[in-house]
C-alpha positions in Angstrom: 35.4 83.7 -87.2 36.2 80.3 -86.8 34.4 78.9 -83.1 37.3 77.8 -80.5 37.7 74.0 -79.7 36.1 74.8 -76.1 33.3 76.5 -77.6 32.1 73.3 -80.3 32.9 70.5 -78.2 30.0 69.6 -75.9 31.2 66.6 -73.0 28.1 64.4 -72.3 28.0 61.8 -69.7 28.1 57.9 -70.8 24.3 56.6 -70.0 23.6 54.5 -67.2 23.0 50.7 -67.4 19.5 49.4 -67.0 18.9 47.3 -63.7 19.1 44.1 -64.2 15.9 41.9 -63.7 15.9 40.4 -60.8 16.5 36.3 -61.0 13.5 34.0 -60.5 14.5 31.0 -58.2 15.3 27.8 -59.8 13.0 25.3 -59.4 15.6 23.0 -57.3 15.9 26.5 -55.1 11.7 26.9 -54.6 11.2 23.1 -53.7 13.5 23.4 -50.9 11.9 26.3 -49.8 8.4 24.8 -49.7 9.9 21.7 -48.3 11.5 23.1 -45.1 8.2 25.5 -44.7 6.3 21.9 -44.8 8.9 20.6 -42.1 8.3 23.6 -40.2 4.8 23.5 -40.2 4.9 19.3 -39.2 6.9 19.9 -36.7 4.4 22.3 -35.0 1.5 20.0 -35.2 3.6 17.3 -33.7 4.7 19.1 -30.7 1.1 20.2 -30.0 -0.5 16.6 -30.5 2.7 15.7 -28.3 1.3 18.3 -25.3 -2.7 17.1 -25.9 -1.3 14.1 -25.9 0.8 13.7 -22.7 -0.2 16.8 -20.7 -4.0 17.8 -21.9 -5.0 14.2 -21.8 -3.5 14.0 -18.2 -5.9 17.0 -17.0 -9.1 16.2 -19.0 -8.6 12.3 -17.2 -7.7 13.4 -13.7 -10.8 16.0 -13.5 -13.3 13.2 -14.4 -11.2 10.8 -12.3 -12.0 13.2 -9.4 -15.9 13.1 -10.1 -16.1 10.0 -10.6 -14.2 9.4 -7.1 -16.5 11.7 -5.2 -19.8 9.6 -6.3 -18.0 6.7 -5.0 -17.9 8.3 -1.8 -20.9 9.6 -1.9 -22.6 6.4 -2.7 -20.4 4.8 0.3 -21.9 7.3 2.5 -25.7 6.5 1.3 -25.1 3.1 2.1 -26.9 2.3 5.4 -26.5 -1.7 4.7 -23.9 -3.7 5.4 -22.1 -5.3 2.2 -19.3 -6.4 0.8 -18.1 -2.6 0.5 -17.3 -2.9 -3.4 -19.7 -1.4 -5.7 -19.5 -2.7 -9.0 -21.3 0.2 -10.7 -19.9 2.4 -13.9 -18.6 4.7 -10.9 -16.3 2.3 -9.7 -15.7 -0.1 -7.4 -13.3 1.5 -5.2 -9.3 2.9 -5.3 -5.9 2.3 -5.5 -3.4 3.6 -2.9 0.5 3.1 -4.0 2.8 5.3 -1.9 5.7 4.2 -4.2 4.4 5.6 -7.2 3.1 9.1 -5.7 0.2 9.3 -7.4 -2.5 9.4 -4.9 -5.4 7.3 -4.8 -7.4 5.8 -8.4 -10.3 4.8 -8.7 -10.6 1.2 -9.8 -13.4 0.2 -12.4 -14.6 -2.6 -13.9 -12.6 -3.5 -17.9 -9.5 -2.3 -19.1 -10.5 -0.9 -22.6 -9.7 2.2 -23.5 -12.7 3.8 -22.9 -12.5 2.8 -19.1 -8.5 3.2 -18.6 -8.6 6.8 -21.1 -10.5 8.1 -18.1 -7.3 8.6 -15.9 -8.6 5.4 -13.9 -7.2 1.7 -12.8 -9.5 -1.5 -14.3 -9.7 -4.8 -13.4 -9.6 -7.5 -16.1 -12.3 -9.1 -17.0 -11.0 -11.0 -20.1 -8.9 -13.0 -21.2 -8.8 -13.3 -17.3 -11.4 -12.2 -14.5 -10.0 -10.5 -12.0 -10.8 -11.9 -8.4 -12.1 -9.0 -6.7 -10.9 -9.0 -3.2 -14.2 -8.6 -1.3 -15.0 -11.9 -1.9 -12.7 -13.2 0.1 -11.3 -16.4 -1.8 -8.2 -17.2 -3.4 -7.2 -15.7 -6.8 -5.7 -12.7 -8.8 -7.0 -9.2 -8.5 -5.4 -7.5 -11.4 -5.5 -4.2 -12.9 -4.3 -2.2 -15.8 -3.5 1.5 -16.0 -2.1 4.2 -18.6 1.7 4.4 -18.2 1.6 7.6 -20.0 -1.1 10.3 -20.8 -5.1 10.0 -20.0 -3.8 10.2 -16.5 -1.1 7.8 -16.4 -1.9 6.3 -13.1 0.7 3.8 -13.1 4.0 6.2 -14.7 6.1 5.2 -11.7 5.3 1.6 -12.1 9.0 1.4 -12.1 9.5 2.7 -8.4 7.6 -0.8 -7.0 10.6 -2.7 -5.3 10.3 -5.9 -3.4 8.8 -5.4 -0.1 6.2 -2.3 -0.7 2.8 -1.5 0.0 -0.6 -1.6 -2.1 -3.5 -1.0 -0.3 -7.2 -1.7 -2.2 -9.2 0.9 -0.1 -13.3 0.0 -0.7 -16.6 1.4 1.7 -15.6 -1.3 4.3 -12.4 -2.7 4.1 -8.6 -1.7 3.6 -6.9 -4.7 1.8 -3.1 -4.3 2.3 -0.8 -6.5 0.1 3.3 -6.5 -0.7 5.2 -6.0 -3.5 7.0 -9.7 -3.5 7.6 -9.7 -7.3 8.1 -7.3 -10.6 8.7 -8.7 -14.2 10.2 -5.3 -16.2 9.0 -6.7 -19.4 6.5 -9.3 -21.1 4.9 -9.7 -24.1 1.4 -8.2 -24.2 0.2 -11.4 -25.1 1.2 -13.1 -22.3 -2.2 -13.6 -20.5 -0.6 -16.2 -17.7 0.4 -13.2 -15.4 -2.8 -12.5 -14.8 -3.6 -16.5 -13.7 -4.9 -17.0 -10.4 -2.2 -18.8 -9.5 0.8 -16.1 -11.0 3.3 -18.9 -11.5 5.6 -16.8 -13.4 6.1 -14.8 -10.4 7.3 -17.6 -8.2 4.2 -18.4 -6.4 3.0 -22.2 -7.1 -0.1 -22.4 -4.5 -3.5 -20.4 -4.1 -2.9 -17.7 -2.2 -4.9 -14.1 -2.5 -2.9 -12.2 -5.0 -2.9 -8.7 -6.6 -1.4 -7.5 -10.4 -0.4 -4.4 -11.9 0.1 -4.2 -15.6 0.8 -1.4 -17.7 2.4 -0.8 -21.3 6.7 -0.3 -21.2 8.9 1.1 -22.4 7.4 4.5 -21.7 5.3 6.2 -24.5 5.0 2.8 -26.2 2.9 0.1 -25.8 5.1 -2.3 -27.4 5.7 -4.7 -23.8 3.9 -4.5 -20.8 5.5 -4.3 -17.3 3.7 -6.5 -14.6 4.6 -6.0 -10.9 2.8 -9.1 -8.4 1.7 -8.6 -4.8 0.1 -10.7 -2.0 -2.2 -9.9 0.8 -1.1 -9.9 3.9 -3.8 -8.5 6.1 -7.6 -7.3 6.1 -8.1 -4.4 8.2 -11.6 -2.3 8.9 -12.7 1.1 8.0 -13.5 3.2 11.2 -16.0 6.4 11.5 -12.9 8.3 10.5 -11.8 6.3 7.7 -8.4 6.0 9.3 -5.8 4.5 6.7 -3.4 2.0 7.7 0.1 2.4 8.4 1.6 2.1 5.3 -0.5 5.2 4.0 0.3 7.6 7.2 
C-alpha cells in the first residue's frame, strides 16, 4: 500500500546563518581613539600642574612666609640695642604693608631671584640696581619685586595701586609711610632705569627718597613687568605697642 503524501514528506526548517565576525577597527578608527585618550589624559596633567602651580605653590609660600616673619619678630624682640631697625639677615629685613592690595603684611628680603621671591616674600634689588634701603636715611630708590601670580603672589593686586595711596615699610624701629604718585601698567623687563635712584620715568627729576614695586604683567606671564613709584612722606616711631599709623587702622 502506497504511503500518503503526508506520511513521506518530512518539513525541515532552513538552518540558521552563522554570526558574523565581529569587525576590527580600521586603523584611521583606532588612532583616533588613542589620540583623544592621549588628549584626555594631557588635559588632566595640565589642570593639576595649573592647581600646584597657582594654588599649592600659594600655600607651600605663605606658610614659610609666616615662619620666616615670626623670627623677624622674634629677633626684633631680642634686640636690646638701639639700631637702625632693619636686619639684613636671610630672615629678612622687615615687611610690606599695602592696604590697596589686601594682602597683609610681606616680609621683605634681600635679592629678587627666584629662590628668594618663590618663598611667597617681597625682595629688594640688589642688581642691576641696589635698592636704597630706607633705614639709612639718604636719598635714593627702595625697590622691590614680588610674584604676581603663584609662590604667594604678594603683589596680584598690583593693579589696585592708584595715585594717592599708602605703602608703609614697617622695620623693628621705624614705620616708613610713602604715596602712590606714579604707576607705569607696562615696561619691558629690561628696562632697569625704573629702578634708578632718581626714577625719571616716573616724572620725578630730583633726589628725593623713593620707593618701587615691580612685578611680571599681564597676569600668569612674565612677558612685561608693571612698576608702580612712591615717595616718602613721613618717618614715624614704633611704640611699646607697635601701634601702626593711620593709613593701616
Amino acid at each position: 500500500m502506497a504511503a500518503t503524501a503526508d506520511e513521506t514528506e518530512e518539513t525541515t526548517d532552513p538552518p540558521e546563518p552563522e554570526p558574523a565576525a565581529p569587525r576590527r577597527p580600521g586603523r584611521v578608527a583606532l588612532a583616533v581613539s588613542v589620540f583623544g585618550e592621549l588628549l584626555i589624559t594631557a588635559g588632566v596633567v595640565l589642570g593639576l600642574f595649573v592647581v600646584y602651580s597657582l594654588w599649592w605653590t600659594n600655600v607651600i609660600a605663605d606658610r614659610k612666609a609666616a615662619r620666616e616673619g615670626d623670627r623677624v619678630r622674634e629677633h626684633w624682640a631680642q634686640q636690646r640695642e638701639s639700631g637702625p631697625g632693619a636686619l639684613d639677615t636671610q630672615d629678612g629685613i622687615g615687611f610690606l604693608h599695602v592696604p590697596a592690595m589686601g594682602n597683609g603684611e610681606v616680609l621683605v628680603e634681600k635679592g629678587t631671584g627666584a629662590d628668594v621671591l618663590n618663598d611667597g616674600v617681597a625682595g629688594y634689588y640688589t642688581q642691576p640696581v641696589r635698592a636704597a634701603l630706607p633705614t639709612d636715611g639718604k636719598d635714593g630708590n627702595f625697590s622691590l619685586a614680588a610674584h604676581r601670580d603663584g609662590h604667594g603672589a604678594k603683589f596680584h593686586n598690583i593693579d589696585k595701586l592708584e595715585k594717592g595711596d599708602s605703602i608703609v615699610f614697617e622695620t623693628r624701629d621705624d614705620w616708613y609711610v610713602y604715596k602712590v604718585y606714579s604707576v607705569l601698567p607696562e615696561t619691558s623687563k629690561y628696562n632697569v632705569e625704573v629702578l634708578a635712584p632718581v626714577p625719571e620715568e616716573s616724572g620725578r627729576k630730583k633726589p628725593g627718597r623713593y620707593i618701587t614695586l615691580t612685578t611680571c604683567t599681564p597676569v600668569y606671564t612674565s612677558r612685561y613687568r608693571y612698576v608702580v613709584w612712591g615717595e616718602l612722606v613721613r618717618v614715624e616711631k614704633v611704640d611699646g605697642e607697635r601701634t601702626p599709623p593711620e593709613e593701616l587702622r
